[in-house]
Residue, then its C-alpha position, 0 to 999 in steps of 0.5 A: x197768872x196770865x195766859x195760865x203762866x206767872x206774870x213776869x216783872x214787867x207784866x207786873x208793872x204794865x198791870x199796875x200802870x194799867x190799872x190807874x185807868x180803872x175806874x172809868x165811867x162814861x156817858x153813852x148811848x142805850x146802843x154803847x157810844x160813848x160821848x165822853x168820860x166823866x171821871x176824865x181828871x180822876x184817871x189823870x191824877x191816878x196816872x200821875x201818882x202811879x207812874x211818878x211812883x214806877x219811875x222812882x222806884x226804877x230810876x234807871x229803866x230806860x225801858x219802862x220810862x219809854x213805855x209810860x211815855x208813850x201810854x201817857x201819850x194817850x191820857x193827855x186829853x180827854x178826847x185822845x184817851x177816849x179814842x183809845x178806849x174806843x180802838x180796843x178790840x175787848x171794849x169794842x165787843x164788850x159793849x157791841x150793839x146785840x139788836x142790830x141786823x149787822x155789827x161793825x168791829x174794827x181791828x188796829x194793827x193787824x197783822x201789821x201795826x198801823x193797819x185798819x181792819x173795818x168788819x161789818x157783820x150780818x146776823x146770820x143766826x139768833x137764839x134767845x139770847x145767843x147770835x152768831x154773825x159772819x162776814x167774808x171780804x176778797x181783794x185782789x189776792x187776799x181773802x178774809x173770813x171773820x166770825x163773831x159769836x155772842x152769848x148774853x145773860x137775861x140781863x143783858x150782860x155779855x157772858x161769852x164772846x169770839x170773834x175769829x178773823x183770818x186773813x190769808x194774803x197769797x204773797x205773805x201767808x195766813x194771818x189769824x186773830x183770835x179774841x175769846x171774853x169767857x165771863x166766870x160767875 
């Protein structure tokens, strides 16, 4: 299930392609910069063996062979992959540096695609293991509130993670992303 509906035919494939990426394992920093991928040529050979597969099985999907294209743009170099890893919002906070005073999160193609979105956090609360960090922006006539909330085990391991962020543009209305990782034991 996703989104707590049957995956539909299409979901199924997208999730068989975007499995292929998985393993991955990286080198990075003890504050959660990657430097590079270490298994860079297994993930490759996984998408070629797994997206030549699709393409036979469904010979006649324009559709679907566009949609490999353009996320196989992605895996044609190390570091173009890797770039993609990185601009993803669930990466992104998965691996988020806790023991800074301020956080930088930066959201794509809100609300509209090719936008940029860089929001710097500030710790506004801290409990044990939990924080809680906000940040506001005005422009001329748009206004932003984000808040990230964070939770993690004695580990280490994020368990819980939110990040809410509205834009309210006065000339094209209110616009809010909402991200929830919820980690089930």
């Amino acid at each position: 299930m996703l989104n707590n509906r049957e995956l539909e035919y299409f979901d199924k494939i997208m999730l068989k392609v975007g499995k292929t990426i998985y393993p991955i394992e990286f080198e990075m920093s003890n504050r959660g910069n990657f430097y590079r991928m270490t298994n860079y040529n297994d993930v490759v050979h996984r998408w070629k063996i797994c997206t030549s597969s699709i393409i036979s099985e469904y010979s006649n999907a324009e559709l679907l062979t566009k949609y490999i294209d353009v996320c196989g743009a992605n895996i044609q170099s190390e570091d173009l992959l890797l770039n993609s890893i990185k601009q993803d919002l669930f990466i992104q906070l998965f691996f988020l540096d806790r023991f800074n005073s301020s956080v930088q999160v930066v959201i794509y193609n809100f609300p509209k695609g090719e936008e940029r979105h860089e929001l710097q956090f500030h710790k506004d609360n801290e409990c044990k293991n939990e924080y809680l960090f906000s940040t506001k922006y005005y422009y001329d006539d748009i206004n932003s509130i984000a808040e990230l909330q964070c939770r993690y085990s004695n580990d280490g391991i994020p368990t819980y993670i939110s990040l809410v962020y509205t834009i309210d543009n006065k000339k094209e209305g209110t616009f809010t992303k909402r991200v929830l990782i919820d980690l089930i034991n």
